[in-house]
N, CA, C and O atoms as a DFTB+ gen file, in Angstrom:
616 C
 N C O
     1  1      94.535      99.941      70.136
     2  2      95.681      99.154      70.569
     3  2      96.742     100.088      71.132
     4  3      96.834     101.245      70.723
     5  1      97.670      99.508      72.219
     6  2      98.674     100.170      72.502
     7  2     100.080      99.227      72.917
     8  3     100.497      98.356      72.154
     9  1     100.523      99.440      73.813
    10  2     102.155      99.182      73.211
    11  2     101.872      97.954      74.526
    12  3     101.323      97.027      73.930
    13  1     101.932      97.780      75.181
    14  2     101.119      96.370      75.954
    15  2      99.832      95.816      75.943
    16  3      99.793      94.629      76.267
    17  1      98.813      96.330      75.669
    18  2      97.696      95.653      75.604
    19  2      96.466      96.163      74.610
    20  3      95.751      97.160      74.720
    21  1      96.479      95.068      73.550
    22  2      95.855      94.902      72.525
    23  2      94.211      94.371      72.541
    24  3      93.893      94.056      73.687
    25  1      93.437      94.250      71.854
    26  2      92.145      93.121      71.675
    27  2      92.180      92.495      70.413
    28  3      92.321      92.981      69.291
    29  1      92.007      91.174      70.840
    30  2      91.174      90.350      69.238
    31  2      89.831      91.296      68.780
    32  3      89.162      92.183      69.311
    33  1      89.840      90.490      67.322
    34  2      88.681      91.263      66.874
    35  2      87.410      90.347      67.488
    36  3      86.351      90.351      66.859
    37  1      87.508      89.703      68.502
    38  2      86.099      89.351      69.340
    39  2      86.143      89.961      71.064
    40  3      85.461      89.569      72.011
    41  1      87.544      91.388      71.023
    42  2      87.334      91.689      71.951
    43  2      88.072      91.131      73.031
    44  3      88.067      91.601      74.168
    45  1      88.748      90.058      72.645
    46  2      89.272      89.787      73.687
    47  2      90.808      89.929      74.406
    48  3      91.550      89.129      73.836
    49  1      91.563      90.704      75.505
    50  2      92.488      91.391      75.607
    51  2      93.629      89.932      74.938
    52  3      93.446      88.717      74.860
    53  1      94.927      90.951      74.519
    54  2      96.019      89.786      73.605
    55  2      96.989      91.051      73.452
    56  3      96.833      92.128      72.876
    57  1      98.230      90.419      74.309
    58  2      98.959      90.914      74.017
    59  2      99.903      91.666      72.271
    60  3      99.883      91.049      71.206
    61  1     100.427      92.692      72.417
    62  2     100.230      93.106      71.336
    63  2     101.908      92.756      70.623
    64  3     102.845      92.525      71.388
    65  1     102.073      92.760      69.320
    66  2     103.360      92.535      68.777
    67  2     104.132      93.064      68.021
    68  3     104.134      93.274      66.808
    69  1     105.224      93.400      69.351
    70  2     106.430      94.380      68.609
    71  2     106.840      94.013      67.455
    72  3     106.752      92.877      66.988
    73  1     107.432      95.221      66.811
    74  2     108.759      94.704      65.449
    75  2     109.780      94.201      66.374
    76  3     109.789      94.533      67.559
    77  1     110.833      93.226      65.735
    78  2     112.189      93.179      65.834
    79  2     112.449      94.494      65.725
    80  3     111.835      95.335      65.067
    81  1     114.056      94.710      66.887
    82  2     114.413      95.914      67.002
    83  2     116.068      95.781      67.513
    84  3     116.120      94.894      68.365
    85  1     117.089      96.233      67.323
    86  2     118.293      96.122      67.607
    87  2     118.181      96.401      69.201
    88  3     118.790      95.606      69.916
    89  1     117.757      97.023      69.573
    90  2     117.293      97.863      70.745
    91  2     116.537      98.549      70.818
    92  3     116.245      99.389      69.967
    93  1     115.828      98.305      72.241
    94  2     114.469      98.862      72.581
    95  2     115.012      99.937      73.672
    96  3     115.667      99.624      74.666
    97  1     114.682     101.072      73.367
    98  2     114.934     102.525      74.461
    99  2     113.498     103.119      74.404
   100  3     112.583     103.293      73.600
   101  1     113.913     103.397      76.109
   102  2     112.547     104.225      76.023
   103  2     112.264     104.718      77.447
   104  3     112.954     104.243      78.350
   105  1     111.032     105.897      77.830
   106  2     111.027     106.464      79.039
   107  2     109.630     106.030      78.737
   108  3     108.916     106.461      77.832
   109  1     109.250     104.822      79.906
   110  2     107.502     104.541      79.520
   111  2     106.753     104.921      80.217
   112  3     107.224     105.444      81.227
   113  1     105.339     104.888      80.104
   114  2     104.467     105.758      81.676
   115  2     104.463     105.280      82.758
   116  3     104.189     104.117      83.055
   117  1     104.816     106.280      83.553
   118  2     104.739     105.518      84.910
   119  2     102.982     106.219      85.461
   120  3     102.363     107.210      85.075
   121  1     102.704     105.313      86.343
   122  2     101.654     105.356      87.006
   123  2     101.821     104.606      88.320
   124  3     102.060     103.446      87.985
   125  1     101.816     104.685      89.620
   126  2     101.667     103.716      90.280
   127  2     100.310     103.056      90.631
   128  3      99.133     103.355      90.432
   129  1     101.146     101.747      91.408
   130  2      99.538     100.751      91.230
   131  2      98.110     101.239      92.078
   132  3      96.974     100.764      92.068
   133  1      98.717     102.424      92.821
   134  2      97.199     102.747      93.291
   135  2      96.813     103.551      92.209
   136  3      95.629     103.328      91.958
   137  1      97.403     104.568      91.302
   138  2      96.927     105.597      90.528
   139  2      96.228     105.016      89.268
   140  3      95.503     105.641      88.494
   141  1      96.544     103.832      89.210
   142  2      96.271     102.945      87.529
   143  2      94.490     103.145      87.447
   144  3      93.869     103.497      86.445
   145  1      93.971     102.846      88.657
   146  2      92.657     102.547      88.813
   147  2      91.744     104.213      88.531
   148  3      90.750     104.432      87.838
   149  1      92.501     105.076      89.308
   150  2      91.779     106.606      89.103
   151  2      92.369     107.015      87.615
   152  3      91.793     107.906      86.991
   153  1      93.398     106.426      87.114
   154  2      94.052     107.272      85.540
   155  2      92.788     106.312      84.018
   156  3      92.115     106.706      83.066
   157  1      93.050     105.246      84.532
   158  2      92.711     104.509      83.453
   159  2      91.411     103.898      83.802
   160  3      90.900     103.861      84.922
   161  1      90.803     103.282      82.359
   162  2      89.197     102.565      82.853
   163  2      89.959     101.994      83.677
   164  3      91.182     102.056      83.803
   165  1      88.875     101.206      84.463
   166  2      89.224      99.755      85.362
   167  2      88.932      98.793      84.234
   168  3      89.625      97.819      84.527
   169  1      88.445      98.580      83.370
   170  2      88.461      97.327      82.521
   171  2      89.838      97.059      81.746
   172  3      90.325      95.948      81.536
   173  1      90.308      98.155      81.406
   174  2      91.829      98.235      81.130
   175  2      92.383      97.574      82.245
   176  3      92.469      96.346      82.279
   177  1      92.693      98.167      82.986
   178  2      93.988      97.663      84.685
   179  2      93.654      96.482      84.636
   180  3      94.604      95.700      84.620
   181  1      91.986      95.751      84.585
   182  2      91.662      94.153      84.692
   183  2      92.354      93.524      83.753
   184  3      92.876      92.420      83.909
   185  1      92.402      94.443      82.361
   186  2      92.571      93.030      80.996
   187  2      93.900      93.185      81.111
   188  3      94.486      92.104      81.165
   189  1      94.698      94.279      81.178
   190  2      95.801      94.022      81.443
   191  2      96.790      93.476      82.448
   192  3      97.953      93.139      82.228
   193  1      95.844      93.437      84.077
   194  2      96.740      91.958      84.930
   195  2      96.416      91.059      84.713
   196  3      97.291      90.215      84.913
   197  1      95.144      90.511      84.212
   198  2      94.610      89.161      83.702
   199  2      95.916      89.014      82.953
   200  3      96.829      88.592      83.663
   201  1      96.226      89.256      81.699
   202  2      96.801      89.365      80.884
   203  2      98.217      88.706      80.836
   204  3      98.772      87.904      80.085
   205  1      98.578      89.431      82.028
   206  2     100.533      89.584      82.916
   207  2     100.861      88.724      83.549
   208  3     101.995      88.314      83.796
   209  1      98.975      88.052      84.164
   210  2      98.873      88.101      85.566
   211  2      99.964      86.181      85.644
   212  3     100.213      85.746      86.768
   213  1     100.320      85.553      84.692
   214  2     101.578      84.572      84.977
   215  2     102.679      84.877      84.606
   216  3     103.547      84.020      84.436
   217  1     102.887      86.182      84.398
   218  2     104.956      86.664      84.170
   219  2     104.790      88.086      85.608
   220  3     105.778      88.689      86.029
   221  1     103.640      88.289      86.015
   222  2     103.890      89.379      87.104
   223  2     102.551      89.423      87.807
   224  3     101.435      89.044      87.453
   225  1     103.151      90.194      89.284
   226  2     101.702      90.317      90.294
   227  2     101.809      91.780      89.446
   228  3     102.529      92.429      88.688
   229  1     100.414      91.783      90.234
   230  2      99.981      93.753      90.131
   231  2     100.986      94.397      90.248
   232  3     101.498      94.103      91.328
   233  1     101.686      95.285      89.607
   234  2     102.638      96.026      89.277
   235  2     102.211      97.493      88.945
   236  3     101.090      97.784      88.527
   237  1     103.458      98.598      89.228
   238  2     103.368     100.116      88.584
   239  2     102.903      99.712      87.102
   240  3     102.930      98.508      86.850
   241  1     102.488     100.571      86.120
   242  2     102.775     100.733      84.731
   243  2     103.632     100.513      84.095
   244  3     103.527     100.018      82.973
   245  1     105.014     100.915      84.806
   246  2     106.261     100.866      83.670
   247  2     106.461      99.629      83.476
   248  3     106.799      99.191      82.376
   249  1     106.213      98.617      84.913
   250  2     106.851      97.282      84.753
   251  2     106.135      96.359      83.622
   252  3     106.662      95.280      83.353
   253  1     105.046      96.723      83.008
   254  2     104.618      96.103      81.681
   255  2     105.790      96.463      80.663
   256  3     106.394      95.487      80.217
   257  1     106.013      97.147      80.428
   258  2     106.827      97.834      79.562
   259  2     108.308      96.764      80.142
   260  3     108.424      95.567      79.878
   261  1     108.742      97.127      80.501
   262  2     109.938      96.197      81.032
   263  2     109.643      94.833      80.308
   264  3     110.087      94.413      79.239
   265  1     108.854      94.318      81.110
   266  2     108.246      92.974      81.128
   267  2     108.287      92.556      79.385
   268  3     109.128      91.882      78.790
   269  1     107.117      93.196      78.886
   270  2     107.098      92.903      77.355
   271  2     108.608      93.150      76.539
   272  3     108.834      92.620      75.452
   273  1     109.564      94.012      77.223
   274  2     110.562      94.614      76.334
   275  2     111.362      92.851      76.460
   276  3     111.481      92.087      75.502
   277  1     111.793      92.573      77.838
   278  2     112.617      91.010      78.433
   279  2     111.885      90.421      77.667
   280  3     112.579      89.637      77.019
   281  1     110.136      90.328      77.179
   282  2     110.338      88.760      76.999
   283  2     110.623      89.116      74.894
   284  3     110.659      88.181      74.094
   285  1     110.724      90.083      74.619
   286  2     111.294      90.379      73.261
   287  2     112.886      89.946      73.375
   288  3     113.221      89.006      72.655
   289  1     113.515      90.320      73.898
   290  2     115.076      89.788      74.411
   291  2     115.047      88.360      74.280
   292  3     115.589      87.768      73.347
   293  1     114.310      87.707      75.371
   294  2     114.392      86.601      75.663
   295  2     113.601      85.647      74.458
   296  3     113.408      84.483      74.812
   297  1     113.181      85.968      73.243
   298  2     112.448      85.511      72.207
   299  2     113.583      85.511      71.106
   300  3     113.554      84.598      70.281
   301  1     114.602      86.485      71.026
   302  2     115.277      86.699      70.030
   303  2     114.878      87.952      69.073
   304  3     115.261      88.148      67.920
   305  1     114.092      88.669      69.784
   306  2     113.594      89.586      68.748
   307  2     114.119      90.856      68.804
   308  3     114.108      91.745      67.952
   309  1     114.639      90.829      70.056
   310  2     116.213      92.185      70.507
   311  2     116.764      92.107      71.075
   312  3     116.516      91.398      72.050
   313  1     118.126      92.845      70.937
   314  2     119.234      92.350      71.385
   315  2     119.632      93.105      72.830
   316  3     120.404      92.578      73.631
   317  1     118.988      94.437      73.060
   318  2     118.683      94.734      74.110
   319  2     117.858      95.935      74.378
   320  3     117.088      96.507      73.606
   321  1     118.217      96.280      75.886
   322  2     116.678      97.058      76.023
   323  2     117.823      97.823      77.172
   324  3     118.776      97.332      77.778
   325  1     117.070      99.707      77.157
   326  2     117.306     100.578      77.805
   327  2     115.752     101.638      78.236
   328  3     115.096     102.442      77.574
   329  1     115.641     101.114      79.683
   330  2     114.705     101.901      80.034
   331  2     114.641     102.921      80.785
   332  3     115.611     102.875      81.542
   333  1     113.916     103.963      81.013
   334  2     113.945     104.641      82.589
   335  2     112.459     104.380      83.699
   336  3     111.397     104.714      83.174
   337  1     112.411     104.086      84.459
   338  2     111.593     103.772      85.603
   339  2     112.030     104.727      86.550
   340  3     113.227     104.947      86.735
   341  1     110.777     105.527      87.395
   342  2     110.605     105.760      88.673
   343  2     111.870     105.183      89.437
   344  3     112.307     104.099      89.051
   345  1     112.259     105.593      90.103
   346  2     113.278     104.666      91.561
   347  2     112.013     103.695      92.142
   348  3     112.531     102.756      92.746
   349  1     110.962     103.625      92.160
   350  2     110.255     102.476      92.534
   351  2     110.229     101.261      91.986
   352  3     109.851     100.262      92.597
   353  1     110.600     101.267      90.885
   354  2     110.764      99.807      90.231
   355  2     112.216      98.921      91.312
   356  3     112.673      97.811      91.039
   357  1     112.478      99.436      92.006
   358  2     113.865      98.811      93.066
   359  2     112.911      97.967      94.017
   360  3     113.399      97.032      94.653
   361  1     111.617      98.264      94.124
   362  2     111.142      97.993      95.368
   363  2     109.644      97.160      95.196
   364  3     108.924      97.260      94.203
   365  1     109.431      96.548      96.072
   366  2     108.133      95.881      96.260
   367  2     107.942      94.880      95.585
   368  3     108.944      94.171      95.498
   369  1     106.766      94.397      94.886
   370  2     106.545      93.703      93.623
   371  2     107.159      94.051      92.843
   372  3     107.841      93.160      92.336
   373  1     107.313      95.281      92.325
   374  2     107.900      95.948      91.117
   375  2     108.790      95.164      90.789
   376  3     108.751      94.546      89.725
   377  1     109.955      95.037      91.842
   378  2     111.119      94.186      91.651
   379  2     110.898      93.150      91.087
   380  3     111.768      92.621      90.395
   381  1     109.975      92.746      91.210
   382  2     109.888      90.996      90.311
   383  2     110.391      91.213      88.941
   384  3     111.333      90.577      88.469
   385  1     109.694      92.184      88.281
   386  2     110.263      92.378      86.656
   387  2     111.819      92.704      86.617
   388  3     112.414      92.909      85.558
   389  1     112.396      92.733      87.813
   390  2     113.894      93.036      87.527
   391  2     114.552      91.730      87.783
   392  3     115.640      91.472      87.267
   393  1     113.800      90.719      88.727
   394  2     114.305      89.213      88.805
   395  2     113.828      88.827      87.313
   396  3     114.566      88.851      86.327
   397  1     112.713      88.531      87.318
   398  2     112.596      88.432      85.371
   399  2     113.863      88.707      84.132
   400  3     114.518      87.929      83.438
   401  1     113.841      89.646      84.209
   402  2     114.928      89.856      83.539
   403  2     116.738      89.358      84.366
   404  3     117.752      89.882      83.904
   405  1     116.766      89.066      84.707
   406  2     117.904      88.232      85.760
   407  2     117.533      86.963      85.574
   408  3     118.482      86.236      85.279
   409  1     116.441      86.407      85.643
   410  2     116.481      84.978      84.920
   411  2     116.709      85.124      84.074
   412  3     117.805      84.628      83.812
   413  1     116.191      85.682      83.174
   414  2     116.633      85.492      81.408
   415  2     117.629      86.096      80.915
   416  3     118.221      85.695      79.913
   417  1     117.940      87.165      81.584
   418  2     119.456      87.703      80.901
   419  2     120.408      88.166      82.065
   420  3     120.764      87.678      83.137
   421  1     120.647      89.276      81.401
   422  2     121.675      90.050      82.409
   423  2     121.387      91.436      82.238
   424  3     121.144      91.908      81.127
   425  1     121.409      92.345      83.649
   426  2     121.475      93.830      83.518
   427  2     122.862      93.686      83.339
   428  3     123.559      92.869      83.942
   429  1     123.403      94.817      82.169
   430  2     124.681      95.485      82.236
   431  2     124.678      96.522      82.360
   432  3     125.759      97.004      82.021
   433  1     123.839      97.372      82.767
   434  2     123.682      98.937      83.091
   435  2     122.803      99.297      83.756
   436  3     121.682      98.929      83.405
   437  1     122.936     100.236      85.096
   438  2     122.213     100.610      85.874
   439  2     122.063     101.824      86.918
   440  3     122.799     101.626      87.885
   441  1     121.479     102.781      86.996
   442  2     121.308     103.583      87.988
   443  2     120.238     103.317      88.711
   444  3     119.125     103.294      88.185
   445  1     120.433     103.067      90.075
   446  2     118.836     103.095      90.609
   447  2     118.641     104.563      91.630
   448  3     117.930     104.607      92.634
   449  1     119.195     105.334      91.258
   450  2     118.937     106.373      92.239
   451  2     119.118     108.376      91.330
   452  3     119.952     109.039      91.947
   453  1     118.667     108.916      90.490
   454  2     119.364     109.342      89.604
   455  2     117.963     110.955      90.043
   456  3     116.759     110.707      90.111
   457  1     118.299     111.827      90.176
   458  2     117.635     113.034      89.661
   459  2     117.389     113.379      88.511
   460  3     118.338     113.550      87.746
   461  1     116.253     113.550      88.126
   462  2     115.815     113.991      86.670
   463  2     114.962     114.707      87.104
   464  3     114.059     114.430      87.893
   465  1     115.319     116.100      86.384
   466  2     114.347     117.210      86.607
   467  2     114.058     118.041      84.908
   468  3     114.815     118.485      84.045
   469  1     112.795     117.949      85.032
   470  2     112.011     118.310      83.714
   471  2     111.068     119.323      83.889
   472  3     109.925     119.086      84.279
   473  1     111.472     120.409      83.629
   474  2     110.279     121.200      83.233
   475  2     109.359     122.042      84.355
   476  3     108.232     122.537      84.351
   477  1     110.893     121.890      85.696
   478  2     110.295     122.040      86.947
   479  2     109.864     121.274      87.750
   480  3     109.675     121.615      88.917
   481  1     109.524     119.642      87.139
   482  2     109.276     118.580      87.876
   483  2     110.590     118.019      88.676
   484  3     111.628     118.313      88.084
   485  1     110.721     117.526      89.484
   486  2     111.946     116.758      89.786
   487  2     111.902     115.648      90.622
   488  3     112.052     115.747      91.840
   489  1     111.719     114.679      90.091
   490  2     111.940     113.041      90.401
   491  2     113.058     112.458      90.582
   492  3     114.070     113.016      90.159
   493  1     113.164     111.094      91.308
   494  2     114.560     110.227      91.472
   495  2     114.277     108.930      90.549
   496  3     113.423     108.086      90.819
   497  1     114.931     108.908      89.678
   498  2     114.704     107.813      88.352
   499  2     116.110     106.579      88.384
   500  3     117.330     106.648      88.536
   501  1     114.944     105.325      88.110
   502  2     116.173     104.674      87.762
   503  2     116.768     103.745      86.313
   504  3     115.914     103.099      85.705
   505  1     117.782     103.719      85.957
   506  2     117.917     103.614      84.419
   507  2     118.429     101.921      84.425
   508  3     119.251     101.516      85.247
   509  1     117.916     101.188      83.566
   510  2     118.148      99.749      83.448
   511  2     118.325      99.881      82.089
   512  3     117.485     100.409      81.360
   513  1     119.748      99.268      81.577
   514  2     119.666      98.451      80.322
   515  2     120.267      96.645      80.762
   516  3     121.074      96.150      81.549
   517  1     119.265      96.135      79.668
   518  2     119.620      94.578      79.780
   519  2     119.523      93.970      79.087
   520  3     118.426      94.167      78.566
   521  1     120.478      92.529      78.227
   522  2     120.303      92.179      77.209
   523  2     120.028      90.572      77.717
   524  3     119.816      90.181      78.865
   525  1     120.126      89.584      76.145
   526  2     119.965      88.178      76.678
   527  2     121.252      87.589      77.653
   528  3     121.004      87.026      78.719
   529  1     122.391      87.748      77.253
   530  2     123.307      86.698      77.984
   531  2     124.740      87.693      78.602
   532  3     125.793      87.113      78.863
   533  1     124.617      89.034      78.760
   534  2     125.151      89.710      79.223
   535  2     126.620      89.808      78.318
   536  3     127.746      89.343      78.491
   537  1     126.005      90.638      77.299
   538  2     127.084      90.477      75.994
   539  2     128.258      91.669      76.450
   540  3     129.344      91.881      75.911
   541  1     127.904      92.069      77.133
   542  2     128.815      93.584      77.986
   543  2     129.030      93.492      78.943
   544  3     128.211      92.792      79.538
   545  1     130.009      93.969      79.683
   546  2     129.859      94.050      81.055
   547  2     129.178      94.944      81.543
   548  3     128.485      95.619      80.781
   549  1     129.177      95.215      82.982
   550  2     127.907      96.137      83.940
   551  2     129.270      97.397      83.482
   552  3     130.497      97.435      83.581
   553  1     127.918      98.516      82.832
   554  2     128.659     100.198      82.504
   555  2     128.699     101.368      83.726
   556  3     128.179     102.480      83.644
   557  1     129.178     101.026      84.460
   558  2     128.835     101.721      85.630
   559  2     129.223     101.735      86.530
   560  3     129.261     100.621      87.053
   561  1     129.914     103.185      87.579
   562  2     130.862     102.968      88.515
   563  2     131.000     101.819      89.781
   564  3     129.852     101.529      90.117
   565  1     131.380     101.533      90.091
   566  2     131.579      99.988      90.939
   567  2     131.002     100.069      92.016
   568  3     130.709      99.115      92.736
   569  1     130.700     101.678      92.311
   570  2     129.712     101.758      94.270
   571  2     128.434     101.537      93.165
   572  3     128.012     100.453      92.762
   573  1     128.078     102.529      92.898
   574  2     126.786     102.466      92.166
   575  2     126.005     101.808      91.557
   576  3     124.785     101.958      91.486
   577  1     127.161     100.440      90.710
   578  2     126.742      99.290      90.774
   579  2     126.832      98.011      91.797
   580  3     126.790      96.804      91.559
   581  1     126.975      98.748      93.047
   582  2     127.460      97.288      93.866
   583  2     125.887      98.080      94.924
   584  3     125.333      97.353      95.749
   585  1     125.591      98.952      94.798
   586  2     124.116      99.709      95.897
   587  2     123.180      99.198      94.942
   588  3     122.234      98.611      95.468
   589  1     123.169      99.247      93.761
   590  2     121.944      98.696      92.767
   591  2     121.532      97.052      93.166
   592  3     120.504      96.547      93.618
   593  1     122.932      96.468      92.742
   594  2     123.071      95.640      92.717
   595  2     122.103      94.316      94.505
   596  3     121.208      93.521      94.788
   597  1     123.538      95.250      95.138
   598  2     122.738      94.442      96.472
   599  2     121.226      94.973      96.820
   600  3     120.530      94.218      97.498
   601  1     120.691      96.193      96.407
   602  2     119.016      96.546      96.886
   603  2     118.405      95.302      96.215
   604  3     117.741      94.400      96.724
   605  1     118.853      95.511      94.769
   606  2     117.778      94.181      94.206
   607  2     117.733      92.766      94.670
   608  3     116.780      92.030      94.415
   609  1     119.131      92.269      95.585
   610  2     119.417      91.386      95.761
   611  2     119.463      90.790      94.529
   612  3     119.149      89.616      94.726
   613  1     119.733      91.000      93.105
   614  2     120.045      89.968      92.175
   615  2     121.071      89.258      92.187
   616  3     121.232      88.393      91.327
């Protein structure tokens, strides 16, 4: 088992179930959707869009993670969620999991454009926190949230 996609004991893929959590933080794997297929079995990538496949299209990796964190929010089971994603989660399908969470709650925090450099690596990352009914306001300078803001069109 892992932190999105589980099996019954007849094998069959089932989503898996968090604890309640005050807040969910976290930096989850990214993979993009062409890499999912060369990183992981392909019976994995299948059971897990089967799985998604009515809260999201084919998506990067992280956006499971997102996805499962909103619909914990949106269940009552936390009160909010802080992630980091690739700067690709702004774009494509990806974006759907950020309308997702915009139906059901509210982002109050956001970078979508951010340098993070690790270890010699250096990527452009973007940081989302979001809760159910937007218990905070948006934490974040007013350009930076008004460029986030209009890319996503939320």
């Amino acid at each position: 088992m892992d932190a999105i996609l589980a099996y019954d004991d007849q094998g069959n893929p089932v989503e898996p179930e968090w604890p309640e959590a005050d807040m969910i933080v976290g930096n989850p794997p990214f993979l993009g959707i062409r890499k999912m297929r060369e990183e992981l079995e392909e019976a994995y990538v299948e059971n897990l869009r089967m799985l998604y496949q009515d809260r999201l299209p084919p998506v990067d990796l992280v956006c499971y993670f997102f996805e499962k964190s909103r619909s914990l929010i949106e269940s009552g089971r936390s009160d909010r969620a802080g992630l980091l994603a690739t700067n690709m989660i702004r774009g494509g399908k990806n974006r759907s999991v950020l309308s997702r969470i915009k139906e059901s709650g509210n982002i109050f925090f956001a970078e979508s454009d951010r340098a993070w450099i690790l270890d010699g690596a250096s990527v452009r990352v973007s940081m989302v926190g979001f809760d159910p009914t937007g218990l905070r306001p948006f934490a974040m300078p007013g350009p930076m949230r008004q460029g986030f803001l209009s890319y996503i069109r939320l």
